[in-house]
TILO-342424 format. One record per atom (N, C-alpha, C): atom name; x, y, z. Coordinates in Angstrom, 3 decimals. Example, Ala and Ser with C-alpha at 12.3 -4.5 7.8 and 13.67 -1.06 7.14 Angstrom:
<nodes>
(node "N", (13.190, -5.690, 7.800))
(node "CA", (12.300, -4.500, 7.800))
(node "C", (13.200, -3.300, 7.800))
(node "N", (12.850, -2.250, 7.080))
(node "CA", (13.670, -1.060, 7.140))
(node "C", (12.900, 0.030, 7.870))
</nodes>
This chain:
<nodes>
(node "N", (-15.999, -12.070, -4.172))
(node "CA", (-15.649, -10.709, -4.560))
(node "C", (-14.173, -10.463, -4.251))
(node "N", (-13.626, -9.567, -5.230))
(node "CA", (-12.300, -9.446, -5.007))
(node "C", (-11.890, -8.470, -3.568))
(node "N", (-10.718, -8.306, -3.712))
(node "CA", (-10.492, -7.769, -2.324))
(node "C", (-10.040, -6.158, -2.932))
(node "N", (-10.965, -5.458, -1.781))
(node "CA", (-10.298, -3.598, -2.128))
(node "C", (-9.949, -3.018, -1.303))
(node "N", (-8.492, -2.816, -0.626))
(node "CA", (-8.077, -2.666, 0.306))
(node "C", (-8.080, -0.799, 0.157))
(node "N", (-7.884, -0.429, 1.653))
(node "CA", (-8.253, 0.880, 1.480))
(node "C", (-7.486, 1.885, 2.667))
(node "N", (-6.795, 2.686, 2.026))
(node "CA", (-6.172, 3.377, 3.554))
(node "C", (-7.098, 4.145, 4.589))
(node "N", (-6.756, 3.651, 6.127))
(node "CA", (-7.175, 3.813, 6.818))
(node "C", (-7.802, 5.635, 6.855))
(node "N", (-8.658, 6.409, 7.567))
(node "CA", (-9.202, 7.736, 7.262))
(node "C", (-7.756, 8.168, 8.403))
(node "N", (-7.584, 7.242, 9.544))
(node "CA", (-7.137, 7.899, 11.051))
(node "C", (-5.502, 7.577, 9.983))
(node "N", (-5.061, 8.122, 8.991))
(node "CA", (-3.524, 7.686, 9.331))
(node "C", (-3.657, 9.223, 8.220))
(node "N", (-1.747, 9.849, 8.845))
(node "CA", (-0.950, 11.166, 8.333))
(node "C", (0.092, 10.450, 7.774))
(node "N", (0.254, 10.975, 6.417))
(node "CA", (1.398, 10.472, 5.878))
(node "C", (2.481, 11.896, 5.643))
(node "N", (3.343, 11.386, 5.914))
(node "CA", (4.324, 12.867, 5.532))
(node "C", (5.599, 11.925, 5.015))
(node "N", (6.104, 12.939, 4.102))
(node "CA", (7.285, 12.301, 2.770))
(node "C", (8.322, 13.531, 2.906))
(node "N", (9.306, 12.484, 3.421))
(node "CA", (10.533, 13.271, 3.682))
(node "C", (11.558, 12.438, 2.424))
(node "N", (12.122, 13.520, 1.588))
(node "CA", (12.543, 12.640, 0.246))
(node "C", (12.150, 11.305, 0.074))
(node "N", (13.084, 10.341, 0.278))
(node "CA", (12.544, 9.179, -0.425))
(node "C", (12.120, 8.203, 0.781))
(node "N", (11.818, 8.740, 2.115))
(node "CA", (11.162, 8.454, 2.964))
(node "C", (9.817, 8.180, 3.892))
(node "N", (9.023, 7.725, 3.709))
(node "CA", (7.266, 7.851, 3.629))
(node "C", (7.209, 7.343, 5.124))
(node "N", (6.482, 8.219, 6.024))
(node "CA", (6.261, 8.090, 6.862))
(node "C", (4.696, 7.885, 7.242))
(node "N", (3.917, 6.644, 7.725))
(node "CA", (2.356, 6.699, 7.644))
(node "C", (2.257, 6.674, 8.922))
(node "N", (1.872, 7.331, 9.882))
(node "CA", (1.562, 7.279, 11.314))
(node "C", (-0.645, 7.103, 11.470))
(node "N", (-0.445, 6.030, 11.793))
(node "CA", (-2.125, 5.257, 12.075))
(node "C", (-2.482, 6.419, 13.269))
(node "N", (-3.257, 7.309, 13.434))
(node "CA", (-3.390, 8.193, 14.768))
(node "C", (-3.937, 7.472, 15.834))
(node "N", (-5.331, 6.715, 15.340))
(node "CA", (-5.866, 6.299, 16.543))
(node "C", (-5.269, 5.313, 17.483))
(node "N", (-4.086, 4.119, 16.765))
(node "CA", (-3.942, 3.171, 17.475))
(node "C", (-1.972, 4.023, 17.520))
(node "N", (-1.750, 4.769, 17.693))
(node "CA", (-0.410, 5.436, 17.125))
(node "C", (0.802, 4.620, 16.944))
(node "N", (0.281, 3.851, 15.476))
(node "CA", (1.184, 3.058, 15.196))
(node "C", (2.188, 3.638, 13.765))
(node "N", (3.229, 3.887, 13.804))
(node "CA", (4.148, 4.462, 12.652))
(node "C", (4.594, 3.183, 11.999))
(node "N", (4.434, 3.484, 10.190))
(node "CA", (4.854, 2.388, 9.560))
(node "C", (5.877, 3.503, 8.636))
(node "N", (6.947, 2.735, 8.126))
(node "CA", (7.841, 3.692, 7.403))
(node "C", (7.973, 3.031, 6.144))
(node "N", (8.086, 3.500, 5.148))
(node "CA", (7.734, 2.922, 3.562))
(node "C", (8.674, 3.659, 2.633))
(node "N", (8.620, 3.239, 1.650))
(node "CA", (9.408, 3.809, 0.160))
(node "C", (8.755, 4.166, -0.476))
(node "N", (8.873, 5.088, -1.857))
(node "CA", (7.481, 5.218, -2.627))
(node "C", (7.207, 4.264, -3.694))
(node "N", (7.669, 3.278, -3.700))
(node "CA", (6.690, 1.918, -4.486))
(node "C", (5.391, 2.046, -3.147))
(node "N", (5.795, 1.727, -1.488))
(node "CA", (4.939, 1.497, -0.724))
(node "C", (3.688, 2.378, -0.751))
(node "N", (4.922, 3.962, -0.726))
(node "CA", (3.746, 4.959, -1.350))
(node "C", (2.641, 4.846, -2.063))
(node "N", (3.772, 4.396, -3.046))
(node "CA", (2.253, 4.306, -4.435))
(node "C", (1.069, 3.187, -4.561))
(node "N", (1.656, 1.973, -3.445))
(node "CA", (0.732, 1.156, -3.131))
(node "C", (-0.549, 1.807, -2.336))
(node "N", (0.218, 2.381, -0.810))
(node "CA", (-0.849, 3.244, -0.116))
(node "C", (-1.785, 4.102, -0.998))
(node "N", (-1.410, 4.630, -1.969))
(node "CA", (-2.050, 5.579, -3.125))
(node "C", (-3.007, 4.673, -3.639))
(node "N", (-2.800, 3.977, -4.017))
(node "CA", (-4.110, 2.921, -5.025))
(node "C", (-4.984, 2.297, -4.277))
(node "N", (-4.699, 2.250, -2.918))
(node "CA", (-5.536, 1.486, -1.939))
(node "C", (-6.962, 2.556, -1.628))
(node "N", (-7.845, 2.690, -2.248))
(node "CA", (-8.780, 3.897, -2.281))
(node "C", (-10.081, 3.281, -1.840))
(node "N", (-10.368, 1.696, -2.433))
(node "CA", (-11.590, 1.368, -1.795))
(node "C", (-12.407, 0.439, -2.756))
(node "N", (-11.425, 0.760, -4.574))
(node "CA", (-12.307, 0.712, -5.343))
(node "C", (-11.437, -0.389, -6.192))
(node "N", (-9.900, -0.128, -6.008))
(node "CA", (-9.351, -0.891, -6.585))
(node "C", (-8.738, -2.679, -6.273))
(node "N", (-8.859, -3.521, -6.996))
(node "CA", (-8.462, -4.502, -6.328))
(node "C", (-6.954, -5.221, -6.269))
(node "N", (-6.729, -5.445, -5.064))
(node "CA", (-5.106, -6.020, -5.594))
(node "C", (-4.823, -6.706, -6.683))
(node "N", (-5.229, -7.384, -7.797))
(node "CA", (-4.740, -7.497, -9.098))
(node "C", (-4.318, -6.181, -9.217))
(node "N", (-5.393, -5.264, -9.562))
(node "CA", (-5.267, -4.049, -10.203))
(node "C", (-3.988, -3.037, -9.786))
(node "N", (-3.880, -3.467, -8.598))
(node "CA", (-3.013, -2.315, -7.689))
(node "C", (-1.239, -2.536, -8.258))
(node "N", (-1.737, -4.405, -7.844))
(node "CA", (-0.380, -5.025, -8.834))
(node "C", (-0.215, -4.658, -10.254))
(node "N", (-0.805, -4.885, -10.710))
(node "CA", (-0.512, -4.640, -12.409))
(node "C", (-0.365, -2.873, -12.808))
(node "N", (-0.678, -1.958, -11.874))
(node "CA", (-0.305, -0.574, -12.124))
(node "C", (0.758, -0.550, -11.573))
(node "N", (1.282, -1.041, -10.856))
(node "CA", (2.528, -1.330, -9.719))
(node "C", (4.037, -1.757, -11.026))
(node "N", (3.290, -2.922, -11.330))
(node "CA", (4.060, -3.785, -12.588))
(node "C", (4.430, -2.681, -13.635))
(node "N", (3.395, -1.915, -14.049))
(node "CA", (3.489, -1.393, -15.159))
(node "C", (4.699, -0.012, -14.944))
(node "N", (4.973, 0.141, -14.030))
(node "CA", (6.044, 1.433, -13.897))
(node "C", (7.425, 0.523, -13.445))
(node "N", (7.202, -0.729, -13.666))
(node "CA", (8.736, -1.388, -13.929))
(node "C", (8.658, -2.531, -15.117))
(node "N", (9.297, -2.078, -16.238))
(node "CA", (9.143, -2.814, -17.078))
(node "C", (10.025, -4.328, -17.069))
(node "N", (9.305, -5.052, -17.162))
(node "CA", (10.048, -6.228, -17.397))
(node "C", (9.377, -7.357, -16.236))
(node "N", (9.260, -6.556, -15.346))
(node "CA", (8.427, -7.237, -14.299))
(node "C", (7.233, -8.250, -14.301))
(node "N", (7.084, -9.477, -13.250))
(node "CA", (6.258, -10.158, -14.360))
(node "C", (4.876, -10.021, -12.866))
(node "N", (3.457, -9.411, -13.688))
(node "CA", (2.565, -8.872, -12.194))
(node "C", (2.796, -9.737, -11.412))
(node "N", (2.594, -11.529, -11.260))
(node "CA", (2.672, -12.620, -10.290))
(node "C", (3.496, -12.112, -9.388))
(node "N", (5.064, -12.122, -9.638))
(node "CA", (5.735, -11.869, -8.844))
(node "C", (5.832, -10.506, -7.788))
(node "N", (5.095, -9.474, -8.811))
(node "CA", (4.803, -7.934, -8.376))
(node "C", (3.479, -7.991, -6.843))
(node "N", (2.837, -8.992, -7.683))
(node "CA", (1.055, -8.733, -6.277))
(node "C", (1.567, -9.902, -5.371))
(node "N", (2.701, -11.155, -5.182))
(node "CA", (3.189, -11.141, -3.980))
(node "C", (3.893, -10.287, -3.101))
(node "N", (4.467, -9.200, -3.887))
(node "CA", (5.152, -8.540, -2.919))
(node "C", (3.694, -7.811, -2.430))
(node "N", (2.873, -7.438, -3.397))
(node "CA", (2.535, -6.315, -2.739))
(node "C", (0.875, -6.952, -1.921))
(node "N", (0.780, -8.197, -2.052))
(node "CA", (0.064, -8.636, -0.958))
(node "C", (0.667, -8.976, 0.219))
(node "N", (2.180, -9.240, 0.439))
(node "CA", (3.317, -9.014, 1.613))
(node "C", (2.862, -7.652, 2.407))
(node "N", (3.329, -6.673, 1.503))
(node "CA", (3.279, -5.408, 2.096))
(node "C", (1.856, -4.480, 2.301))
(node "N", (0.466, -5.476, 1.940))
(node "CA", (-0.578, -5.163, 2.353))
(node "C", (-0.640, -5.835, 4.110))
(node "N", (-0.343, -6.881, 3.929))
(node "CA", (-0.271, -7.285, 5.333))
(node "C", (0.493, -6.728, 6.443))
(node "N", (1.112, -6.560, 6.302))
(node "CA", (2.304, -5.332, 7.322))
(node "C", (1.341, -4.233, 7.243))
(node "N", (0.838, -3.352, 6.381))
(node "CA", (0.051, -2.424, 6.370))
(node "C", (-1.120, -2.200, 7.859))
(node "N", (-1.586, -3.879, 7.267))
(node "CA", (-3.021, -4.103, 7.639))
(node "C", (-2.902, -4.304, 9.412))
(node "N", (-2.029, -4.978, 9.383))
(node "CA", (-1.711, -4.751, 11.056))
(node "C", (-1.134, -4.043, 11.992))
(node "N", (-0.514, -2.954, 11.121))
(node "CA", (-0.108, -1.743, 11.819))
(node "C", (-1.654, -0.272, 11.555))
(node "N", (-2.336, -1.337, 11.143))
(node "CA", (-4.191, -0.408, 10.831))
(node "C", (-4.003, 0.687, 10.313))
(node "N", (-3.181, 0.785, 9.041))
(node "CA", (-3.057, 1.709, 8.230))
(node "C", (-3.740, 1.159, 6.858))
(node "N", (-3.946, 0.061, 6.573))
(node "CA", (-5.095, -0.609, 5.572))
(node "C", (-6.146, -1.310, 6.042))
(node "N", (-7.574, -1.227, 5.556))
(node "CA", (-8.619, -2.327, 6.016))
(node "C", (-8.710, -2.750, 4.674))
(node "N", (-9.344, -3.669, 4.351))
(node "CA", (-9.728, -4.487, 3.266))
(node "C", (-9.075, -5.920, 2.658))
</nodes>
């Protein structure tokens, strides 16, 4: 089964212009992001799978090829995942 990564319930995100701030509450770990990261955290719902997350990711930069798009953004699931602001 594919993988559906999902933002954590315990994390506050607050967006100061082009600044994304995700603070994990329970383990109070702060991760700081851009809004590509944003919009990654956004798709991470439970249901979607990283292909998918990549290729909506891809699709708001044209030219982009997804391969290269869902390494980054399996990179930046992992940083996520250990600051316990993603499970999945």
């Amino acid at each position: 089964m594919a993988e559906q990564p999902k933002l954590s319930p315990t994390c506050v995100i607050d967006v100061q212009d082009s600044t994304i701030s995700v603070l994990e509450t329970e383990r109070g770990r702060l991760m700081l992001t851009n809004p590509v990261g944003a919009k990654i955290l956004e798709l991470c719902d439970g249901v979607r799978t990283v292909d998918q997350i990549a290729a909506e990711i891809a699709a708001g930069f044209p030219g982009a090829e997804v391969d290269v798009v869902k390494a980054d953004v399996e990179e930046f699931l992992a940083i996520a995942r250990g600051k316990g602001v993603v499970a999945g």
